[in-house]
C-alpha positions in Angstrom: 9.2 53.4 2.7 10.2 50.3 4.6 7.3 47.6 5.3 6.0 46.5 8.9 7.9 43.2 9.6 4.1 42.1 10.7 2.8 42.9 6.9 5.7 41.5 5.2 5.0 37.4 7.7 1.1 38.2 7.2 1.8 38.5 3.1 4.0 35.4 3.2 1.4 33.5 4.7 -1.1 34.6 2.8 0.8 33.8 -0.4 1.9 30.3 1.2 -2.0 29.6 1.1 -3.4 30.8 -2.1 -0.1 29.1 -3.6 -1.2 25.8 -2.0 -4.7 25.9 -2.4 -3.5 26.5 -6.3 -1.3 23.4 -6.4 -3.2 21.5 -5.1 -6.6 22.0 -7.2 -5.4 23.5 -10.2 -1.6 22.8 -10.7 -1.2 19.1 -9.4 -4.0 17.4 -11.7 -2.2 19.3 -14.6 1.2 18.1 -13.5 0.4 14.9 -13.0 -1.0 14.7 -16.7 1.6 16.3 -18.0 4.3 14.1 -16.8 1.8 10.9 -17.6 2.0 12.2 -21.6 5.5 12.8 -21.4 6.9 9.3 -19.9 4.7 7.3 -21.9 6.1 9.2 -24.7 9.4 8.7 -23.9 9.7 5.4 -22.0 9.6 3.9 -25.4 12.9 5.0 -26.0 15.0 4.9 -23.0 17.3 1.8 -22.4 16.0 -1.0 -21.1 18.7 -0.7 -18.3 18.0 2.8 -17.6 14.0 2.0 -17.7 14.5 -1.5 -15.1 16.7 1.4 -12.6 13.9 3.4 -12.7 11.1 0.8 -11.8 13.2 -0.3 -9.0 13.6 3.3 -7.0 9.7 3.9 -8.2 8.8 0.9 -6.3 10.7 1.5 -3.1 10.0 5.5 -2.7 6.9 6.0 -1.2 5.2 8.5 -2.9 3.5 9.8 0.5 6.2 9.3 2.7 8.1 11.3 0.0 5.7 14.5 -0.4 5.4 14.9 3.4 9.6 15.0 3.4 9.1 17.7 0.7 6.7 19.7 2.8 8.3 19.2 6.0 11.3 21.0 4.6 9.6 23.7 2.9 7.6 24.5 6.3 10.6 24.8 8.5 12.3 27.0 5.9 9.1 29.0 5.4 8.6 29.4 9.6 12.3 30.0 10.2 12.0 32.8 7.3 8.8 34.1 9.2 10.6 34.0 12.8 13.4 35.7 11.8 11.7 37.8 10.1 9.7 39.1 13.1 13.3 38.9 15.1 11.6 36.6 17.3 13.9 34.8 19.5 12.8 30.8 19.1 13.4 31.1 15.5 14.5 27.2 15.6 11.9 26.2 17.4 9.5 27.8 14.8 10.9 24.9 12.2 10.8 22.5 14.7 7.4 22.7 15.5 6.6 23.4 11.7 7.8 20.0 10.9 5.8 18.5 13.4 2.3 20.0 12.5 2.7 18.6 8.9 0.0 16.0 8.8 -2.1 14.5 6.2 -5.1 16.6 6.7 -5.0 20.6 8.1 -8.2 19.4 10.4 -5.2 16.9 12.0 -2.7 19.5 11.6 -5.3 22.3 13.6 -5.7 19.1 16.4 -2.4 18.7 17.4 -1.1 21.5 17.0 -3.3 23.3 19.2 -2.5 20.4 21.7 1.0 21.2 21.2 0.7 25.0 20.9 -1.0 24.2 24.8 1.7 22.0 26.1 4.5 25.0 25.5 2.7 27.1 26.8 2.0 24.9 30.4 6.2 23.9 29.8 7.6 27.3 29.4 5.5 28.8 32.2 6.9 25.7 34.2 10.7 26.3 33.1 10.2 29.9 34.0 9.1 29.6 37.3 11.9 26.6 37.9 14.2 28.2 36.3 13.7 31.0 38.7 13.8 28.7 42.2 16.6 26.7 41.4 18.8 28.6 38.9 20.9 26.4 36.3 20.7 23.1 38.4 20.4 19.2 37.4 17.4 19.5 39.6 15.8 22.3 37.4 17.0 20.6 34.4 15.0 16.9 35.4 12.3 18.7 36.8 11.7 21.0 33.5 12.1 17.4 31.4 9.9 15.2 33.3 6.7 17.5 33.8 7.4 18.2 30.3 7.1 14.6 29.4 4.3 14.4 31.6 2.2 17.3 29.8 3.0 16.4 26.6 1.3 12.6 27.5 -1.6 13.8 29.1 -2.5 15.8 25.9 -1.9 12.7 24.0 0.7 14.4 21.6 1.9 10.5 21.0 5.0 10.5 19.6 5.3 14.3 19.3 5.3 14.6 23.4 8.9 14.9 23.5 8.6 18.4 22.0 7.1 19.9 25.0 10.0 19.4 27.1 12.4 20.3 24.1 10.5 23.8 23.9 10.6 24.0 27.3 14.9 23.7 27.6 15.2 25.5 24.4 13.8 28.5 26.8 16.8 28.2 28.7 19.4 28.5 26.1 19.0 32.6 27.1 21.0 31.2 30.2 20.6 33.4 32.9 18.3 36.2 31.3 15.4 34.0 30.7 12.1 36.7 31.3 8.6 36.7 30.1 9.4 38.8 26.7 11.7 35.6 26.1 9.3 33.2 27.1 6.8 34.6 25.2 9.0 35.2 21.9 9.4 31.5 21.9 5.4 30.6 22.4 5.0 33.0 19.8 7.4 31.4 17.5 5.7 27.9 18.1 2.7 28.9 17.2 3.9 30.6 14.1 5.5 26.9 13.2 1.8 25.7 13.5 0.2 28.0 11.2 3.1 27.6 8.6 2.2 23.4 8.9 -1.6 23.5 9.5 -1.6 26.3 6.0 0.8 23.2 4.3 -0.5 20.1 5.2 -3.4 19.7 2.4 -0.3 19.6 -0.3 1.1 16.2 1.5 -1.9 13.8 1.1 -3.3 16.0 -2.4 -7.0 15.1 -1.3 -9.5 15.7 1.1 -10.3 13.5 4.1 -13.8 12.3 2.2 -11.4 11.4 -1.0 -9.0 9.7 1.2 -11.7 7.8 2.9 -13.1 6.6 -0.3 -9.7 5.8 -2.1 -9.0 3.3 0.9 -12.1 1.9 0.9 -12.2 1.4 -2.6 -9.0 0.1 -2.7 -9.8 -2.7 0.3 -12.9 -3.5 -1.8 -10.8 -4.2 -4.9 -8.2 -6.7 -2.6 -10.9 -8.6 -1.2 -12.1 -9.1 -5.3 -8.5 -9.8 -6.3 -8.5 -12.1 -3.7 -11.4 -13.6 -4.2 -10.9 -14.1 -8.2 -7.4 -16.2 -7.5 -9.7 -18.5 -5.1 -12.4 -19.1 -7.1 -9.6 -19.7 -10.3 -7.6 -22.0 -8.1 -10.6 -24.0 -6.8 -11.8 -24.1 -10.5 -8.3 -25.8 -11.9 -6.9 -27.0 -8.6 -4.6 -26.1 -6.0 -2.2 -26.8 -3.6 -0.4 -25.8 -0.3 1.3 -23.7 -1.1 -1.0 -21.2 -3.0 -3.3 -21.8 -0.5 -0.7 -20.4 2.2 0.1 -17.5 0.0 -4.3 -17.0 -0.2 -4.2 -17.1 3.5 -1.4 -14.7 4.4 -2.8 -12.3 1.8 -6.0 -12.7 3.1 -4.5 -11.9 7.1 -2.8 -8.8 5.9 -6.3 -7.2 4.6 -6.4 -6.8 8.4 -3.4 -3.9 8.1 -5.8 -2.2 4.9 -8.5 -2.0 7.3 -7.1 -0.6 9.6 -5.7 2.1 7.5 -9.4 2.6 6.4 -10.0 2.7 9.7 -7.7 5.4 10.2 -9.0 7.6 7.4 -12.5 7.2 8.3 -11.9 8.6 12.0 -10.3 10.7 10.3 -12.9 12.1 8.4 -15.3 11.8 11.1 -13.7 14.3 13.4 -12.7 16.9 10.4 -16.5 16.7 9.3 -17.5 17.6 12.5 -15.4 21.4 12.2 -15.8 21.8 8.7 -17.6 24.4 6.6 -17.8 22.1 3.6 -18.0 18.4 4.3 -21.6 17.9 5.6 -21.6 15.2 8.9 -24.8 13.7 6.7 -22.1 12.5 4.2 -20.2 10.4 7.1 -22.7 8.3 7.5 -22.5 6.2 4.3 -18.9 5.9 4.3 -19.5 4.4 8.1 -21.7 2.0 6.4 -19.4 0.8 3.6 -16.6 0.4 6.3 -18.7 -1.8 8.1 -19.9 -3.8 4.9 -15.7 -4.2 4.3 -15.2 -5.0 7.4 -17.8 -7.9 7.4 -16.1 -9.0 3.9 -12.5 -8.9 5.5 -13.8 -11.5 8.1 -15.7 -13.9 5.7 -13.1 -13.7 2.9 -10.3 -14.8 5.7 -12.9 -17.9 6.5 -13.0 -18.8 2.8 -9.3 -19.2 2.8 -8.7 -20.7 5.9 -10.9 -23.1 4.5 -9.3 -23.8 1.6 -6.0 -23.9 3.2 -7.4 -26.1 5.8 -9.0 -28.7 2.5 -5.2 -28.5 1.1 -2.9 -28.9 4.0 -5.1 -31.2 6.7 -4.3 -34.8 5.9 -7.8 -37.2 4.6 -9.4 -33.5 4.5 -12.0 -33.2 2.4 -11.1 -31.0 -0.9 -13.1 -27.7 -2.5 -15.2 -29.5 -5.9 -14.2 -27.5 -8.4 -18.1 -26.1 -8.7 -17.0 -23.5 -6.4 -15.0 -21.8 -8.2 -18.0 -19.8 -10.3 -18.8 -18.9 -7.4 -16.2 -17.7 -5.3 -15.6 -15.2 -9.2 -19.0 -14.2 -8.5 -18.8 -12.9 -5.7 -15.2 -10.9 -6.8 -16.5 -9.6 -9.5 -19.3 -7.9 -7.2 -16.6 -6.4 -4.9 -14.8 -5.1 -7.9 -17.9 -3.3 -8.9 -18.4 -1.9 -5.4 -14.7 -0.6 -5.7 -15.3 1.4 -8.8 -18.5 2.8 -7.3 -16.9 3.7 -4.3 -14.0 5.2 -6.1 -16.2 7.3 -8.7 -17.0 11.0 -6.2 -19.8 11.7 -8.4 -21.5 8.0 -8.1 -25.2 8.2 -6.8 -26.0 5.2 -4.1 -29.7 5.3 -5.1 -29.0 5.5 -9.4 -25.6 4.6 -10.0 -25.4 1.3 -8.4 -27.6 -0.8 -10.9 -24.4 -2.8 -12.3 -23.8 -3.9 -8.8 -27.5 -4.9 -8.5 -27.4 -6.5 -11.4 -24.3 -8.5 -10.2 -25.4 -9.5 -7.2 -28.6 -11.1 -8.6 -25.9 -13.1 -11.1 -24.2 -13.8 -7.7 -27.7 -15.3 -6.4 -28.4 -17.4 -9.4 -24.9 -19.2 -9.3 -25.5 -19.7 -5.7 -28.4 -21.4 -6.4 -26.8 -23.4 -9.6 -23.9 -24.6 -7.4 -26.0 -25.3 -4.3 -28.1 -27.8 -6.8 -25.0 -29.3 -8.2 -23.7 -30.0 -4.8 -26.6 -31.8 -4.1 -27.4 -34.0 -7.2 -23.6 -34.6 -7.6 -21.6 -35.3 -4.5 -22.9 -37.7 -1.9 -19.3 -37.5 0.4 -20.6 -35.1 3.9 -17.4 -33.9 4.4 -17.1 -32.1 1.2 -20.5 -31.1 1.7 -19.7 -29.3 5.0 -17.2 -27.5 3.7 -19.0 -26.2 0.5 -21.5 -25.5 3.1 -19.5 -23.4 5.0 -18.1 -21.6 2.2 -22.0 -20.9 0.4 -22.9 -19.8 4.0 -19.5 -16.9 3.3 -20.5 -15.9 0.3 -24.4 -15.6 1.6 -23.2 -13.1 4.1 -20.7 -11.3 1.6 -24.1 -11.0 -0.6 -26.0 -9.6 2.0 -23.3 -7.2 3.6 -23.0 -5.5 -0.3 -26.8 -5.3 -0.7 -26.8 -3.8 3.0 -29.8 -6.1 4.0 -27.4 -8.1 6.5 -29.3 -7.8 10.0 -25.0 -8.0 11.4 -24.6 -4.9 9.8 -26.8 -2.5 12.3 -24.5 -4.5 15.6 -21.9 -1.8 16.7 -23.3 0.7 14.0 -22.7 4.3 15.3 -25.7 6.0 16.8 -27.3 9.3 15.6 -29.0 10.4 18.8 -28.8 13.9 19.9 -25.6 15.6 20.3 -23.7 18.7 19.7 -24.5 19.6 16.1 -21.8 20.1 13.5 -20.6 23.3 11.9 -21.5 22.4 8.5 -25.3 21.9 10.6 -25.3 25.0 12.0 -24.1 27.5 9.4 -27.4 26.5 7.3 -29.3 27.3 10.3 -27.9 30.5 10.9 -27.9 31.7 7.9 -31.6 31.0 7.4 -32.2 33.0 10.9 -29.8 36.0 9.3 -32.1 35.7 6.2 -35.4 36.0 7.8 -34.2 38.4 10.2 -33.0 40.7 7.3 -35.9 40.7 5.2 -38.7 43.2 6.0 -42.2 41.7 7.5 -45.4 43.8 5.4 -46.9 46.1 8.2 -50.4 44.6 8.8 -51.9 48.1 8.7 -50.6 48.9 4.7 -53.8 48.3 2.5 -53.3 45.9 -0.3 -52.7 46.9 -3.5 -54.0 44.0 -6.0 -56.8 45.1 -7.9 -60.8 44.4 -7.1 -61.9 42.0 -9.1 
């Protein structure tokens, strides 16, 4: 009995999901252990050659860049298979818009493409009814490009604008028969190219937006400590120009990790506000910690412009080496923030006692080198500068406790808004409940026993 060409696309998909939501919860961590045991077992025994090869192509492939080529090729195969299989006419423009819905997250995938799912549909209507005015024409041909443009800015596809007008022309590869069965094959077809990329985009980034918030959070929290150990070792022993260019250019580019955090955390703000299983109440620490990073990008960049200004400005006063306890301190706190921040399991209110713990240490070397600076060093020049530097690491101190009054300036608002989904399914459901149980009728005697 031959199947519907419907059942046979709604089974593919169907398996295209369960398959990923497999390989990427069950299968991946396995993999990735796997392969772990098996090249430490045998990188003992390759050649050296063979082994330095290897480390070199590791280091330039992207891992990211290279899973979202993987999945970008398996969508447009999978929506071309789908297309075709349907004998829809836009079978290429199926793949095409299945490489462009891959994103990182299917919340980002479900934004744009919907955007974009919008924009053909305003483009081909357009082309249509050009198409029918003028007939083939340059006129109809600039017209159907440039309102295509047009649309595809105003719903802020960015870069993915252009396809709009491309979807729009590709209707007129029918030539003269274009007609609303064609037109509508080929919205069809585009919006079959969305669901194959919204269905595949979890397997390019292998986490959730919360995990990918966190893992770039944590991992801006560790460069700040890196960064802040190789200052306070280099004002220990000493230090010259040009380390304290290479401190100062390393700590500028923290700028580009923030703003990848910054990035993820948007991120996660707009898929919490759709999802079913990240609560909106768990946005609102990871808000907090950006802002506590973003304080400690900005003080951390003043520490080494300092420095770099003691080593490089001529008669400048130089860093006493009694800042150097301090400036370890303080990294070794940011370290321990990064593994909290890391660990998805960590409890602000029970697992954070080591960082407590570390930040009192931090306290009581503040207060050590503050009394060496003043029983030991009479010069005002290095004083100001210490001064300035104590006054850094005072704010980094009170940015990782979260006492830091700077903290609540620009902090986001929870007044009253529309609620989440995540806040409303709870409620609902406890309507549904109470609704569903029976009420006892007032007028039914009680049956518990006289006493």
């Amino acid at each position: 009995m031959p199947q519907s060409p419907i059942a046979i696309v709604a089974a593919s998909l169907v398996l295209c999901a369960v398959t990923a939501a497999l390989l990427r919860h069950k299968v991946k961590p396995v993999v990735e252990a796997a392969a772990r045991t098996l090249l430490d077992r045998v990188r003992p025994h390759l050649p050296a050659g063979l082994r330095r090869v290897a480390r070199r192509w590791y280091e330039r492939i992207d891992p990211a860049n290279a899973r979202t080529v993987l999945v970008a090729a398996i969508a447009a195969g999978i929506a071309w298979f789908t297309a075709d299989t349907l004998h829809l006419v836009g079978a290429v423009t199926a793949s095409i818009t299945a490489i462009l819905s891959v994103h990182l997250s299917s919340h980002a995938s479900v934004r744009d493409g919907t955007r974009r799912l919008v924009g053909t549909l305003a483009g081909v209507g357009f082309a249509v009814s050009v198409w029918g005015v003028f007939g083939p024409s340059p006129m109809s041909i600039a017209l159907i490009a440039g309102c295509g443009l047009i649309v595809g800015r105003l719903l802020r596809l960015g870069d993915g604008a252009v396809t709009v007008p491309v979807t729009s022309l590709g209707v007129l590869v029918a030539g003269g028969a274009v007609t609303g069965t064609v037109a509508w094959e080929r919205v069809g077809a585009t919006g079959l190219g969305i669901v194959v990329g919204i269905i595949l985009s979890p397997l390019v980034g292998g986490m959730t937006p919360l995990e990918r918030a966190h893992g770039k959070l944590a991992y801006l929290s560790t460069e700040i400590a890196r960064l802040l150990g190789d200052l306070g070792a280099g004002a220990a022993r000493g230090y010259g120009r040009d380390q304290a260019t290479q401190w100062l250019a390393r700590s500028r580019a923290l700028g580009e990790t923030l703003g990848e955090a910054v990035d993820a955390v948007e991120d996660l703000d707009r898929q919490a506000r759709w999802s079913l299983t990240t609560p909106i109440a768990e946005v609102a620490p990871v808000h907090h910690t950006f802002r506590v990073l973003e304080h400690g990008v900005q003080q951390v960049n003043s520490v080494a412009r300092s420095m770099f200004d003691a080593a490089a400005t001529p008669n400048h006063p130089g860093v006493p080496d009694e800042i150097g306890p301090l400036l370890e301190a303080a990294s070794e706190a940011f370290a321990a923030h990064a593994s909290l921040e890391t660990d998805p399991d960590a409890d602000p209110t029970q697992d954070a006692d080591s960082l407590e713990e570390l930040l009192d240490d931090l306290r009581e070397v503040r207060r050590q080198t503050l009394h060496k600076m003043r029983t030991r060093i009479d010069d005002t020049g290095v004083l100001v500068l210490t001064g300035s530097i104590i006054t850094n690491i005072d704010r980094m101190t009170g940015s990782l406790e979260r006492s830091a009054p700077a903290l609540t300036v620009g902090a986001r608002e929870t007044g009253p808004g529309i609620p989440a989904v995540s806040e409303v399914v709870p409620v609902v459901r406890s309507f549904w409940e109470k609704a569903v149980v029976p009420k006892p009728d007032p007028d039914t005697p009680s049956r518990r026993p006289d006493r």
